[in-house]
C-alpha positions in Angstrom: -203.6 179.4 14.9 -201.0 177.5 17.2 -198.8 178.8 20.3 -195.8 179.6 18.1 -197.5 182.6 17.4 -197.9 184.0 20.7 -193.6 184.0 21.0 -193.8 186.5 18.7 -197.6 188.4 19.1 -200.8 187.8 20.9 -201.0 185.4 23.1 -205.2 184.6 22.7 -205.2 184.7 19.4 -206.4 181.0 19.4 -206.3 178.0 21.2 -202.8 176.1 21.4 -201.7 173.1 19.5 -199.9 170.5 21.3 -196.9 170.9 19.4 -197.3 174.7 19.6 -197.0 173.8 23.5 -193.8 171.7 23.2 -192.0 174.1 21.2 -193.0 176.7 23.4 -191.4 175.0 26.2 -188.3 173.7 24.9 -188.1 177.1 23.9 -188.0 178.4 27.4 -186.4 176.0 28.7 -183.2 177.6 26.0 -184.0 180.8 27.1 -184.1 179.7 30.9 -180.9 178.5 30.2 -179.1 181.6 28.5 -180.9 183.5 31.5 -178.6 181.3 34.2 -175.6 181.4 32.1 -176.1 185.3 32.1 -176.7 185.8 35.9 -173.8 183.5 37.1 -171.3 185.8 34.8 -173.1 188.8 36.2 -172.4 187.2 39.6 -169.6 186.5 39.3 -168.2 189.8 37.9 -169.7 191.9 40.7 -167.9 189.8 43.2 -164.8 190.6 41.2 -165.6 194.4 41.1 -166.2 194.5 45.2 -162.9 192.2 46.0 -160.8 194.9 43.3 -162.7 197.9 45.2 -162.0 196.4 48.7 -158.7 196.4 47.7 -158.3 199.6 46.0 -160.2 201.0 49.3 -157.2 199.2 51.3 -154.7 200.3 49.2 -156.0 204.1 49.2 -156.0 203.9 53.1 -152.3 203.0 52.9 -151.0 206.3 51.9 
């Protein structure tokens, strides 16, 4: 039994193979990856959403 089947079940099932391990780890390293992408989009859309409510707040306080 090798790493690769922890990604996708029980994790001490058996000891690790070396190339279990790399694949593991380029693995996350992909996943890392997708996980930055995702949080600098997410970033960047809430400072979007509080700039358009600062000005819909300043507009609103207009009338």
């Amino acid at each position: 039994m090798t790493v690769l089947n922890c990604l996708d079940g029980d994790v001490a099932a058996g000891p690790p193979s070396p190339r279990g391990l790399a694949v593991a780890r380029e693995r996350l390293a992909v996943m890392e990856a997708r996980i930055a992408v995702q949080t600098a989009a997410r970033d960047r859309l809430a400072a979007a959403l509080e700039q358009a409510g600062q000005i819909v707040d300043a507009s609103m306080t207009k009338r």
